[in-house]
Rosetta silent file (secondary structure, phi, psi, omega in degrees, C-alpha in Angstrom):
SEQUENCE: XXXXXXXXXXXXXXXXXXXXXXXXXXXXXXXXXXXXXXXXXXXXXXXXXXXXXXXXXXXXXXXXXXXXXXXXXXXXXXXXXXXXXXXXXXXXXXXXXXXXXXXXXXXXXXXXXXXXXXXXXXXXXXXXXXXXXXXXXXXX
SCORE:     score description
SCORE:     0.000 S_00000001
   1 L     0.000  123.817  172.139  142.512  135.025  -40.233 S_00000001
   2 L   -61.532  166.364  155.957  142.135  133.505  -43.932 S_00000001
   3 H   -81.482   -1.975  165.578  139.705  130.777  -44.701 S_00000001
   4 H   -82.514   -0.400  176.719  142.269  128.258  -45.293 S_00000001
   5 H   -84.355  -45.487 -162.885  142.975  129.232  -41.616 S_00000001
   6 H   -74.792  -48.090 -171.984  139.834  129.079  -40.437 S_00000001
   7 L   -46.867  -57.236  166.178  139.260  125.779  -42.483 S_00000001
   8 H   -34.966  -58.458 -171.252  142.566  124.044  -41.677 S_00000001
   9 H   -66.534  -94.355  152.274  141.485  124.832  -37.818 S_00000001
  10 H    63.294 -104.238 -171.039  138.678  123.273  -38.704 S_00000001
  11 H   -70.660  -33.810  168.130  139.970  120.195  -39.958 S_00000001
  12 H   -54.717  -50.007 -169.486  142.317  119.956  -36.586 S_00000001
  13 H   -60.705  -65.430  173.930  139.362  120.498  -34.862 S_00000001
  14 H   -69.108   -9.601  160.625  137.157  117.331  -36.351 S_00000001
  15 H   -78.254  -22.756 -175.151  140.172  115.278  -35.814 S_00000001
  16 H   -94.251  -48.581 -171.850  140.666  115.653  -32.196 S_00000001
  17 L  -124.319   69.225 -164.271  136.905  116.032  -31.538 S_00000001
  18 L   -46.119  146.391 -175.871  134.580  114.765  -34.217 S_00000001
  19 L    50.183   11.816  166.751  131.383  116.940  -34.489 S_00000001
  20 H   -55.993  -43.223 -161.726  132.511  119.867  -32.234 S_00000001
  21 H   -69.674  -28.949 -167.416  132.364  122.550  -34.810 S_00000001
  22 H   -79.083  -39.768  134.755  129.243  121.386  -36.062 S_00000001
  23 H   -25.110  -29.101  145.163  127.542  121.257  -32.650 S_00000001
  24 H   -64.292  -60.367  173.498  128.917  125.062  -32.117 S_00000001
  25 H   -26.500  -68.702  159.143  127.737  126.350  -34.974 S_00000001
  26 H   -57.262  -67.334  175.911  124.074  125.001  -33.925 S_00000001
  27 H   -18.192  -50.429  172.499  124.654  126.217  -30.718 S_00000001
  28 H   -75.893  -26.414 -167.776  125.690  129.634  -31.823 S_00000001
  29 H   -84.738  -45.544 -159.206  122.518  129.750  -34.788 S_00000001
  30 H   -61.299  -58.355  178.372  120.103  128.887  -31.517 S_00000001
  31 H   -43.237  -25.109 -168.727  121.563  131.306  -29.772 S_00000001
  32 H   -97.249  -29.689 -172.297  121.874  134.013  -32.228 S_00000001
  33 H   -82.327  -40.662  174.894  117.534  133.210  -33.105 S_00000001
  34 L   -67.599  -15.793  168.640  116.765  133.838  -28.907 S_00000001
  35 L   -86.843   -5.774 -148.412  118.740  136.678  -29.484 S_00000001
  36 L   -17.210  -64.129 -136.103  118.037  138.892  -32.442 S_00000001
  37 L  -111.227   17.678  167.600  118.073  142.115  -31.288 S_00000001
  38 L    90.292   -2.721 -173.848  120.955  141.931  -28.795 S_00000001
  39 L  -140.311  109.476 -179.401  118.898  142.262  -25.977 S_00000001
  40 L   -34.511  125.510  156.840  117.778  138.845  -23.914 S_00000001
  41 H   -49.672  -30.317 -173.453  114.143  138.770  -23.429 S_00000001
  42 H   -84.695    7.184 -170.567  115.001  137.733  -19.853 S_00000001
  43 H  -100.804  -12.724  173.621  116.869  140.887  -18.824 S_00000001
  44 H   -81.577  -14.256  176.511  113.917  142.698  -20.896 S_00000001
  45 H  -109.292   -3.540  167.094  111.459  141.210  -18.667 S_00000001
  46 H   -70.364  -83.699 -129.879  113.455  141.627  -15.014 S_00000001
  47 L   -45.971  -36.350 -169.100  113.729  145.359  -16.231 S_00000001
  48 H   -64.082  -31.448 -176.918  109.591  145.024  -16.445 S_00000001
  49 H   -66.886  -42.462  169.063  109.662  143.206  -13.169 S_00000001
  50 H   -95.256   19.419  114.051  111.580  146.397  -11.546 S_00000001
  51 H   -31.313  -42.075 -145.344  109.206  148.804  -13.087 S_00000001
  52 H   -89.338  -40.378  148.294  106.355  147.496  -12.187 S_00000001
  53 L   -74.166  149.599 -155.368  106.126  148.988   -8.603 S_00000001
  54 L   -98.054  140.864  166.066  104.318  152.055   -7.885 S_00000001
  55 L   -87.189   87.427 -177.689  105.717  154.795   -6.126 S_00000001
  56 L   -67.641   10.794 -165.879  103.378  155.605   -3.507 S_00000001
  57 L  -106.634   40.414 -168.900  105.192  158.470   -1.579 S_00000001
  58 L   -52.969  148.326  178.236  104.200  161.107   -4.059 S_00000001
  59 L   -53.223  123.576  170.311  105.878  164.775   -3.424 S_00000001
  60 L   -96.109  -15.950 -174.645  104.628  166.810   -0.909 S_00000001
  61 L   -66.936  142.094 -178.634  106.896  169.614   -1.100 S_00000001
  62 L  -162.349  148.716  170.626  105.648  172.776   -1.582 S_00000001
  63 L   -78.882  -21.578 -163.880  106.513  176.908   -1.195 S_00000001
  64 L   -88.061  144.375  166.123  103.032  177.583   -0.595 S_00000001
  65 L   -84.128  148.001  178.549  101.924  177.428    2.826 S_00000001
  66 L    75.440    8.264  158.869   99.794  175.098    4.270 S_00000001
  67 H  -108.201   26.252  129.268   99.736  172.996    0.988 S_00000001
  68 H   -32.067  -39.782 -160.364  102.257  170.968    2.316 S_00000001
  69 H   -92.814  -23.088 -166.250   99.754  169.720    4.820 S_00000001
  70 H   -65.292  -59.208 -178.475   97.018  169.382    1.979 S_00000001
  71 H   -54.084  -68.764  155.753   99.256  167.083   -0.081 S_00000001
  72 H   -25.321  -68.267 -163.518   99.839  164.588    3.089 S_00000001
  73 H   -55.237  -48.739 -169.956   96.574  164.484    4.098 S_00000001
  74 H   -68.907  -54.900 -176.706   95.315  163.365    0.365 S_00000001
  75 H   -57.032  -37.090 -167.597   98.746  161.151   -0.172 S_00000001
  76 H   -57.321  -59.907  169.646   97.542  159.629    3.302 S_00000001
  77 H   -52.053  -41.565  146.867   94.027  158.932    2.066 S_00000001
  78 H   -60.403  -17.309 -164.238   94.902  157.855   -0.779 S_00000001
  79 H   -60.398  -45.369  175.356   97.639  155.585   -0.343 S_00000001
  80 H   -39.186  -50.045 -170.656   95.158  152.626    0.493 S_00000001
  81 H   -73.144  -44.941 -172.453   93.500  152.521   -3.212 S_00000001
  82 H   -73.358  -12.583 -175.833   97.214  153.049   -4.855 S_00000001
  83 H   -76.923  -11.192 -171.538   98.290  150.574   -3.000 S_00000001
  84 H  -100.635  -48.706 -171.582   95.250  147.975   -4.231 S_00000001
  85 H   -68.767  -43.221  177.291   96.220  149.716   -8.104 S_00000001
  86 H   -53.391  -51.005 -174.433   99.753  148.586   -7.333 S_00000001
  87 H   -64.829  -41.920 -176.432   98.908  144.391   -6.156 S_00000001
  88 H   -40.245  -69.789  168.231   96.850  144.881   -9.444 S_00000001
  89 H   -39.705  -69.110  164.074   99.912  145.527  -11.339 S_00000001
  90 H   -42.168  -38.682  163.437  101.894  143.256  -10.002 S_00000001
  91 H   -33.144  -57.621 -154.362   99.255  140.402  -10.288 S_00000001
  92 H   -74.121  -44.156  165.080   99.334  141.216  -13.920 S_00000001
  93 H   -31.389  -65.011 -165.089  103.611  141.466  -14.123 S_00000001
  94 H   -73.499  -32.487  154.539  103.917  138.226  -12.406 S_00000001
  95 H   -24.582  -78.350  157.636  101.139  136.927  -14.744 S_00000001
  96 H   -54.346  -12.828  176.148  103.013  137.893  -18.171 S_00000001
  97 H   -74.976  -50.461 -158.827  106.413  136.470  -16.321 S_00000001
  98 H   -69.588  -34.996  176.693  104.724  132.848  -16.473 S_00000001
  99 H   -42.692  -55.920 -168.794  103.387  133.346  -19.621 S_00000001
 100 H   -77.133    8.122  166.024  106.995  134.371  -21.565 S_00000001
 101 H   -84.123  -33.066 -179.179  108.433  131.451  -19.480 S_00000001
 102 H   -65.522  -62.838 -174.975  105.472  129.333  -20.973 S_00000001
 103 H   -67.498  -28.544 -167.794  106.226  130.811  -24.639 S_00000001
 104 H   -52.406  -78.074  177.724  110.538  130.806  -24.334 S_00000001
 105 H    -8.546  -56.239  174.517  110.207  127.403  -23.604 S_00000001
 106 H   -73.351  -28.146 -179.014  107.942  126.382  -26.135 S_00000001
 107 H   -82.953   11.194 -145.054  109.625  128.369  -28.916 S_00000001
 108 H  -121.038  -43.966  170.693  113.110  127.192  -27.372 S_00000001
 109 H   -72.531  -43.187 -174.892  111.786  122.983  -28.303 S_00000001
 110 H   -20.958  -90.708  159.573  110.570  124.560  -31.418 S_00000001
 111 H    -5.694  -65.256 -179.325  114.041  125.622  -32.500 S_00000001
 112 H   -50.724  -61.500 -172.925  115.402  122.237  -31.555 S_00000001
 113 H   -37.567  -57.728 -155.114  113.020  120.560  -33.426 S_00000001
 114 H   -46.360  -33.149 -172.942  113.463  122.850  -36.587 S_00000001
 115 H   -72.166  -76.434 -179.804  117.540  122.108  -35.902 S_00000001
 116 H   -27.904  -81.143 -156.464  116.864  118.432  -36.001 S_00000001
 117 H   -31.660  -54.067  158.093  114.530  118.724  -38.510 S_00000001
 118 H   -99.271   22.084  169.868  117.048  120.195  -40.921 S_00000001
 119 H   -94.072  -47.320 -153.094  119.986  118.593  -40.224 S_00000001
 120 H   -74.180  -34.472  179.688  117.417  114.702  -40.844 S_00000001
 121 H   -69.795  -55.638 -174.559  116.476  116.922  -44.324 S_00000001
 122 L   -83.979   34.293   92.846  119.769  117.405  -45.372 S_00000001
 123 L   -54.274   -3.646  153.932  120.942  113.985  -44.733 S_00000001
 124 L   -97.729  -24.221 -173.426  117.895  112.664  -46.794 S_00000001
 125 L  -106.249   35.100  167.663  118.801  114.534  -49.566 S_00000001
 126 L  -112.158  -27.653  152.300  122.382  113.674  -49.719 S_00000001
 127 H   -76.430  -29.146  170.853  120.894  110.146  -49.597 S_00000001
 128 H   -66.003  -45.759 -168.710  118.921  110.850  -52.554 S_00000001
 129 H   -65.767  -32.657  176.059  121.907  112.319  -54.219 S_00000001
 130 H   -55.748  -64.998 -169.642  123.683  108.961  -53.713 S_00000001
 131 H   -44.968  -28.336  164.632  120.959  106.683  -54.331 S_00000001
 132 H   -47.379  -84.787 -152.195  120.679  109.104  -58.079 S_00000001
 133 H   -42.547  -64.960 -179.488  124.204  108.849  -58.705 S_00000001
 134 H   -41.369  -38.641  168.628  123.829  105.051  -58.079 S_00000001
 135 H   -61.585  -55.526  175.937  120.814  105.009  -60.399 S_00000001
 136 H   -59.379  -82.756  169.777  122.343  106.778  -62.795 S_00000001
 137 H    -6.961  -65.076  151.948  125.327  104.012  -63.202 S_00000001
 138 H   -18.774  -54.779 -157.361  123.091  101.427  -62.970 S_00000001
 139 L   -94.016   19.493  179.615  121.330  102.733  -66.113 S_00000001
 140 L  -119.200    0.000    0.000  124.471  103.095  -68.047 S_00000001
Protein backbone atom coordinates (compact mmCIF):
# COMPACT_ATOMS: atom_id res chain seq x y z
CA UNK A 1 0.00 0.00 0.00
CA UNK A 2 1.37 3.59 -1.16
CA UNK A 3 1.01 6.62 0.99
CA UNK A 4 -1.41 8.25 -1.20
CA UNK A 5 -3.27 4.99 -0.28
CA UNK A 6 -2.79 5.05 3.05
CA UNK A 7 -3.54 8.90 3.05
CA UNK A 8 -6.58 8.88 0.74
CA UNK A 9 -7.94 6.05 3.35
CA UNK A 10 -7.29 8.39 5.62
CA UNK A 11 -9.15 11.14 4.32
CA UNK A 12 -12.33 8.59 3.82
CA UNK A 13 -11.78 7.75 7.14
CA UNK A 14 -12.10 11.51 8.82
CA UNK A 15 -15.07 11.96 6.68
CA UNK A 16 -17.22 9.22 7.84
CA UNK A 17 -15.80 9.38 11.40
CA UNK A 18 -14.06 12.57 12.40
CA UNK A 19 -11.10 11.91 14.80
CA UNK A 20 -10.95 8.06 14.45
CA UNK A 21 -7.51 7.83 13.05
CA UNK A 22 -6.24 10.20 15.38
CA UNK A 23 -7.69 8.47 18.45
CA UNK A 24 -6.01 5.05 16.98
CA UNK A 25 -2.91 6.24 16.54
CA UNK A 26 -2.94 7.38 20.43
CA UNK A 27 -4.31 4.28 21.22
CA UNK A 28 -1.75 2.28 19.35
CA UNK A 29 1.45 4.86 20.77
CA UNK A 30 -0.12 3.91 24.51
CA UNK A 31 -0.15 0.68 23.70
CA UNK A 32 3.05 0.25 21.95
CA UNK A 33 4.84 2.40 25.47
CA UNK A 34 3.04 -0.61 27.98
CA UNK A 35 4.49 -2.75 25.61
CA UNK A 36 8.07 -2.27 24.58
CA UNK A 37 9.54 -5.36 24.65
CA UNK A 38 6.70 -7.51 23.28
CA UNK A 39 6.07 -9.11 26.33
CA UNK A 40 2.97 -7.72 28.71
CA UNK A 41 4.14 -7.15 32.14
CA UNK A 42 0.91 -8.92 33.15
CA UNK A 43 1.64 -12.30 31.56
CA UNK A 44 5.36 -11.59 32.98
CA UNK A 45 4.02 -11.40 36.35
CA UNK A 46 1.25 -14.53 36.21
CA UNK A 47 4.40 -16.51 34.92
CA UNK A 48 6.03 -15.18 38.51
CA UNK A 49 2.78 -16.01 40.18
CA UNK A 50 3.15 -19.82 38.81
CA UNK A 51 6.71 -20.01 39.88
CA UNK A 52 6.46 -19.00 42.97
CA UNK A 53 5.39 -22.36 44.61
CA UNK A 54 7.78 -24.63 46.13
CA UNK A 55 7.99 -28.08 45.34
CA UNK A 56 7.92 -29.83 48.49
CA UNK A 57 7.93 -33.58 47.39
CA UNK A 58 11.64 -33.65 46.79
CA UNK A 59 13.04 -37.10 45.12
CA UNK A 60 13.41 -39.93 47.10
CA UNK A 61 14.48 -42.35 44.64
CA UNK A 62 17.43 -44.04 45.10
CA UNK A 63 19.63 -47.48 43.98
CA UNK A 64 21.17 -47.57 47.22
CA UNK A 65 19.45 -49.43 49.78
CA UNK A 66 17.89 -48.19 52.62
CA UNK A 67 18.48 -44.52 51.45
CA UNK A 68 15.25 -44.49 50.11
CA UNK A 69 13.93 -44.64 53.62
CA UNK A 70 16.56 -41.93 54.77
CA UNK A 71 15.33 -39.43 52.16
CA UNK A 72 11.47 -39.82 53.43
CA UNK A 73 12.15 -39.65 56.77
CA UNK A 74 14.18 -36.13 56.33
CA UNK A 75 11.58 -34.96 53.35
CA UNK A 76 8.94 -35.84 56.20
CA UNK A 77 10.68 -33.73 58.82
CA UNK A 78 11.32 -31.30 56.89
CA UNK A 79 8.38 -30.57 54.98
CA UNK A 80 6.90 -28.40 57.94
CA UNK A 81 9.77 -25.53 57.72
CA UNK A 82 9.57 -25.70 53.63
CA UNK A 83 6.33 -25.36 53.86
CA UNK A 84 6.58 -21.98 56.31
CA UNK A 85 9.70 -20.94 53.46
CA UNK A 86 7.00 -21.43 50.85
CA UNK A 87 3.80 -18.97 52.69
CA UNK A 88 6.98 -16.71 52.93
CA UNK A 89 7.30 -16.65 49.29
CA UNK A 90 4.12 -16.33 48.46
CA UNK A 91 3.46 -13.47 51.02
CA UNK A 92 6.19 -11.72 49.19
CA UNK A 93 4.70 -12.74 45.30
CA UNK A 94 1.34 -11.58 46.24
CA UNK A 95 3.03 -8.49 47.79
CA UNK A 96 4.99 -7.39 44.45
CA UNK A 97 1.49 -8.34 42.49
CA UNK A 98 -0.17 -5.23 44.38
CA UNK A 99 2.63 -3.24 44.06
CA UNK A 100 3.01 -3.54 39.86
CA UNK A 101 -0.84 -3.11 39.93
CA UNK A 102 -0.13 0.07 42.13
CA UNK A 103 2.78 1.21 39.60
CA UNK A 104 0.80 0.03 35.95
CA UNK A 105 -1.81 2.10 37.02
CA UNK A 106 -0.02 5.00 37.99
CA UNK A 107 2.31 4.99 34.98
CA UNK A 108 -0.87 4.04 32.77
CA UNK A 109 -2.61 7.99 34.07
CA UNK A 110 0.86 9.16 33.51
CA UNK A 111 0.79 8.30 29.82
CA UNK A 112 -2.64 9.82 29.50
CA UNK A 113 -1.65 12.80 30.96
CA UNK A 114 1.64 13.10 28.83
CA UNK A 115 -0.98 12.25 25.65
CA UNK A 116 -3.13 15.14 26.69
CA UNK A 117 -0.43 17.09 27.56
CA UNK A 118 0.98 17.02 24.05
CA UNK A 119 -1.75 17.05 21.99
CA UNK A 120 -2.94 20.86 24.48
CA UNK A 121 1.07 21.73 23.43
CA UNK A 122 0.66 21.31 19.99
CA UNK A 123 -2.53 23.10 19.70
CA UNK A 124 -0.91 26.10 21.61
CA UNK A 125 1.66 26.34 19.31
CA UNK A 126 -0.31 26.24 16.20
CA UNK A 127 -2.16 29.06 18.03
CA UNK A 128 0.94 30.92 18.32
CA UNK A 129 1.70 30.26 14.74
CA UNK A 130 -1.62 31.95 13.85
CA UNK A 131 -1.65 34.63 16.27
CA UNK A 132 2.38 35.38 14.48
CA UNK A 133 1.12 35.16 11.13
CA UNK A 134 -1.68 37.59 12.25
CA UNK A 135 0.96 39.82 13.85
CA UNK A 136 2.97 39.75 11.17
CA UNK A 137 0.11 41.33 8.73
CA UNK A 138 -0.85 43.57 11.14
CA UNK A 139 2.67 45.07 11.08
CA UNK A 140 2.78 45.35 7.39
Amino acid sequence: MSTSDVQDAEQRLEALAPGYAELARRVAARIARRDPGGVRTSVAFARVVERSRLDLGAPIASRLPGVRLVKGTVRALIRWYLRWIDDQINGLVRALLVAHDAVAARVETLEERAGRTGEQVRALEGRVERLERAQSACDQ
